[in-house]
C-alpha positions in Angstrom: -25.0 102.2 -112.1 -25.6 100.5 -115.3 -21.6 100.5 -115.9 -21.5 98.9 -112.4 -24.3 96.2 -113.1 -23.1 95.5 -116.5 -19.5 94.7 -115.0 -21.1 92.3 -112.2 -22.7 90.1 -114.8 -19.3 89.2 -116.5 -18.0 88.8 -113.2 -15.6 91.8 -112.5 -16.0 92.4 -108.7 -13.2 94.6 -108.1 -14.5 97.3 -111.3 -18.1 96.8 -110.1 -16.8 98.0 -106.8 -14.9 101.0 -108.4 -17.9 101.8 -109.7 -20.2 101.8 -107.0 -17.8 103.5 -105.0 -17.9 106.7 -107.7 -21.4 107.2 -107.1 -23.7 109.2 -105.0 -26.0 106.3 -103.6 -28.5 107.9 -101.6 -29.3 109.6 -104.4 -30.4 106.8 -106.7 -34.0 104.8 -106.8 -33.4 101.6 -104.7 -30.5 102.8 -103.5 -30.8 100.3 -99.7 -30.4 97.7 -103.0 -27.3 99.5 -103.8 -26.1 99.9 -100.6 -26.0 96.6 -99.4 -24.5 95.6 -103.2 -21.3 97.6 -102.2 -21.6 96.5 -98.5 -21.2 93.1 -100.0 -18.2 93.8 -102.1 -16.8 95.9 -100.0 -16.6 92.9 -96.9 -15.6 90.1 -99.4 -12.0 92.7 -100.3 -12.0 93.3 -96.5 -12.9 96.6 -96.4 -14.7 96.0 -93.1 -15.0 99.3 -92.1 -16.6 101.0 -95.2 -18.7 97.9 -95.6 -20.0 98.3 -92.1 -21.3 101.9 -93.1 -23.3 100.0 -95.8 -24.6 97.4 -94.1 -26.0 100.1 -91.1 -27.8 102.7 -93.8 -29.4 99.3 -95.3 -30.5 98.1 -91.7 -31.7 101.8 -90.6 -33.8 101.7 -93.9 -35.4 99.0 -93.9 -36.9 98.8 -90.4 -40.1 100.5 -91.1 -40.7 98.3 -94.1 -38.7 94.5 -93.2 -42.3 92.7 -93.7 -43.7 94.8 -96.4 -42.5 92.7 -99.2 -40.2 89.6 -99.7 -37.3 91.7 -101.2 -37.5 94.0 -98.4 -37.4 91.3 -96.1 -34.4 89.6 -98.3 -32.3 92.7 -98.0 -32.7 93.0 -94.3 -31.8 89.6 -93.9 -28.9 89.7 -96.0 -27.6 93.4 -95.0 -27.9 91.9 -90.6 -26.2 88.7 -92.2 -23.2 90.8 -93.8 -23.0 92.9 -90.6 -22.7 90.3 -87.9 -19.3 88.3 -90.2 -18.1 92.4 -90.6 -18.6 93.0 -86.6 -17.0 89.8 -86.2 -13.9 90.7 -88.3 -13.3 93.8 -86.7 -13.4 92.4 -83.4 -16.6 93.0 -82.1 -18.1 90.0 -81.0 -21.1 91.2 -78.9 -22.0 93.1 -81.7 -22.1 90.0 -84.0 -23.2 87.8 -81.5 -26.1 90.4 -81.4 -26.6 90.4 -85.2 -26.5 86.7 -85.2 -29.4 86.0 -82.7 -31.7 89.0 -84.5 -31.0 87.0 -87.6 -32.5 83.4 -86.0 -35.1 85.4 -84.5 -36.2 86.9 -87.1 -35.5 84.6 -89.5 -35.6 81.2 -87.8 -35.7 79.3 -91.3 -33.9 81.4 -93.6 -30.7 81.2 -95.5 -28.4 81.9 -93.1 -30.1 80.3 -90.1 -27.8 77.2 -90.2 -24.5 79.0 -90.0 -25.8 81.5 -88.1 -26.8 79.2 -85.2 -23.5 77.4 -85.6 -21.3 80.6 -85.2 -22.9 81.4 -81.9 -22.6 77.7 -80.9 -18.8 77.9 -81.8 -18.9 81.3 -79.1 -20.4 80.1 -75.8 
């Protein structure tokens, strides 16, 4: 993990991504952190699939604790964020559109609230 954080810093995606993709996640401390790092990486090479996976063991793990700290609720937005553009690019649009109206409810002012509310604008 250290290889992998070390190689992020400088800027090298793609070995980052390597990286991550070696190791055992779910095994590691923070590992929802981890998760929706190679969730992340994953959607911005287009593996939409695999970064679909990600994004869904972040959300499942971080329902019982989205308000228990900022970071919690910072990686919940960000993981339903990274889901709804991956649902989107693999053609499901109810599925983003779903993604995209949990992220204005439950985050009416937060980072992605703009573009969020101007996707589903762009699909009525």
């Amino acid at each position: 993990m250290l290889r992998a954080e070390a190689l992020l810093q400088i800027g090298r995606k793609g070995d980052a991504l390597a990286e991550l993709d070696r190791l055992s996640l779910g095994q590691m401390p923070n590992s929802d952190e981890r998760y929706l790092l190679r969730g992340e990486l994953r959607a911005a090479v287009g593996r939409w699939r695999e970064a679909l996976g990600d994004f869904d063991v972040v959300l499942r793990g971080q329902q019982a604790e989205i308000g228990a700290t900022m970071k919690s609720r910072d990686r919940f937005e960000r993981a339903l964020w990274g889901r709804a553009l991956t649902r989107s690019r693999l053609g499901d649009d109810a599925g983003a559109r779903a993604d995209l109206q949990e992220c204005l409810s439950r985050f009416p002012r937060g980072r992605f609230a703009s573009e969020a509310t101007r996707l589903l604008g762009e699909h009525r």
